[in-house]
C-alpha positions as CSV (number, residue, x, y, z in Angstrom):
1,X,-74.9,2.1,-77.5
2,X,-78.2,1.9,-76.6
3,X,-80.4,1.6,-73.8
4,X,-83.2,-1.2,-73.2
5,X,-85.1,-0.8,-70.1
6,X,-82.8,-0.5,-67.3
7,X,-80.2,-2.4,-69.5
8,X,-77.3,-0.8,-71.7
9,X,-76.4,-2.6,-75.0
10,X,-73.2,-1.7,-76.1
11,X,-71.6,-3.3,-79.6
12,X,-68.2,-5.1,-79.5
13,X,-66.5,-1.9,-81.4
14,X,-67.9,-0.2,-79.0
15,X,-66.6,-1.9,-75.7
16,X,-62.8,-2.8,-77.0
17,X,-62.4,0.8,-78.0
18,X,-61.0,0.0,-81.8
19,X,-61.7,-2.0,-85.0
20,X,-61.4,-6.2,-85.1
21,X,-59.7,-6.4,-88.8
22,X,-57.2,-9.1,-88.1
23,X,-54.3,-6.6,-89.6
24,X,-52.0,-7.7,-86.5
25,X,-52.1,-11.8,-87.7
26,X,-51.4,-10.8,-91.2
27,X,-48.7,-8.8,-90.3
28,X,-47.3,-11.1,-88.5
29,X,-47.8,-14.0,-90.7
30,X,-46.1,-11.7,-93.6
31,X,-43.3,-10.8,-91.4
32,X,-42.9,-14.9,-90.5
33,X,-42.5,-15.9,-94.1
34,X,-40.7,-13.4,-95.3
35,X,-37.8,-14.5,-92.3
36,X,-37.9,-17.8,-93.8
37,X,-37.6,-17.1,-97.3
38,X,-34.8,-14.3,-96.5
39,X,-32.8,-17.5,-94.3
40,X,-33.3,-19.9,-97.2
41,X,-31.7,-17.8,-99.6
42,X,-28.5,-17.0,-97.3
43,X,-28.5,-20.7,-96.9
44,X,-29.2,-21.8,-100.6
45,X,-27.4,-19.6,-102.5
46,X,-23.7,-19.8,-101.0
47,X,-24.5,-23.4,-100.8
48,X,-25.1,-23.9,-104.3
49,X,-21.7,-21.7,-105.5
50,X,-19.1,-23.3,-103.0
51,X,-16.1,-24.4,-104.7
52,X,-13.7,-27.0,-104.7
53,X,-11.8,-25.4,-101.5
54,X,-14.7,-24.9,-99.1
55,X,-16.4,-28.2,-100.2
56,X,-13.8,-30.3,-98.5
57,X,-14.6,-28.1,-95.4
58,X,-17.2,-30.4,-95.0
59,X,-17.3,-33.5,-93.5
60,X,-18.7,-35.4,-96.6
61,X,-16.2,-33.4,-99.1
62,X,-13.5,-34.6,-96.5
63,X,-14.5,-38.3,-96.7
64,X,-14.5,-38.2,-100.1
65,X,-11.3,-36.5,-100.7
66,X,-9.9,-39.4,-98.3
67,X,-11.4,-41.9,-100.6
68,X,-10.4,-40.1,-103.8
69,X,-6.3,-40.5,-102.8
70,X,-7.0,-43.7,-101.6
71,X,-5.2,-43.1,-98.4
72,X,-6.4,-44.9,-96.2
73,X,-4.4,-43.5,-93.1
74,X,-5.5,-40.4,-90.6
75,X,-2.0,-38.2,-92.0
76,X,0.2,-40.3,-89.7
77,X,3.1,-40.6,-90.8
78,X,5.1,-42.6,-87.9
79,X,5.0,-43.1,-84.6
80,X,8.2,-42.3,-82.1
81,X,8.2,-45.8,-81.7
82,X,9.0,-46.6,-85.1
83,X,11.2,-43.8,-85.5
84,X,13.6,-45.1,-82.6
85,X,13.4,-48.5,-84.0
86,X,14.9,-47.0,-87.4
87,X,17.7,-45.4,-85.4
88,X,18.5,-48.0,-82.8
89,X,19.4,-50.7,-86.0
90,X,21.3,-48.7,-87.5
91,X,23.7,-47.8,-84.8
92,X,24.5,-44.6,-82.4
93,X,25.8,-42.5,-85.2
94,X,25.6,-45.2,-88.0
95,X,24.4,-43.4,-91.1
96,X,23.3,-45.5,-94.9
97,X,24.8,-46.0,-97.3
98,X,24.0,-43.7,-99.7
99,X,23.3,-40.7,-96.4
100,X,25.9,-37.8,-96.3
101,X,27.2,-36.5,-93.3
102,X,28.3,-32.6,-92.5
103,X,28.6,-29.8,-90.5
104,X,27.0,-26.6,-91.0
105,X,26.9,-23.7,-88.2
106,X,28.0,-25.9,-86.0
107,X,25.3,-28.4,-86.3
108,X,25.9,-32.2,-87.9
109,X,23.5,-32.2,-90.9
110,X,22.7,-36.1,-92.8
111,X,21.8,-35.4,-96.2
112,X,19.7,-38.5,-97.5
């Protein structure tokens, strides 16, 4: 600080009251990168060693399971309506041919 006249000069260090070295933005830039390397490699790495199992967790390992047993249906089996249409032609009680018919605790069991 010094004075000129009536005037005071004072230096930048001087009126902030500390030291303009940047550390702060490299700091923070360091701390920034290092986040993303550190999420990459929780993302990468179990990425790269899932196995058969938790790749069909996926929608793309589930598609192509679908396509590898070339089943073409959702996993429905039958409907109610097609299930009452099996048991209304064969009769109340009517059984095939080759079904067997008997009790067990009390309850009618068919073998087919």
């Amino acid at each position: 600080m010094h004075k000129e006249g009536d005037e005071i000069h004072v230096s930048e260090t001087e009126a902030s009251g500390g030291s303009k070295e940047g550390v702060v933005r490299w700091i923070l830039l360091g701390g920034l990168v290092l986040a993303v390397l550190l999420m990459s490699i929780v993302w990468i790495i179990p990425a790269m060693t899932q196995g058969d199992v938790e790749e069909e967790a996926t929608v793309s390992g589930e598609i192509q399971s679908m396509e590898d047993d070339g089943d073409g249906t959702d996993s429905i089996v039958g409907t109610e309506a097609d299930i009452g249409s099996d048991q209304s032609e064969l009769g109340a009680g009517e059984a095939d041919a080759g079904d067997q018919t008997f009790t067990e605790d009390g309850i009618e069991v068919i073998e087919n």
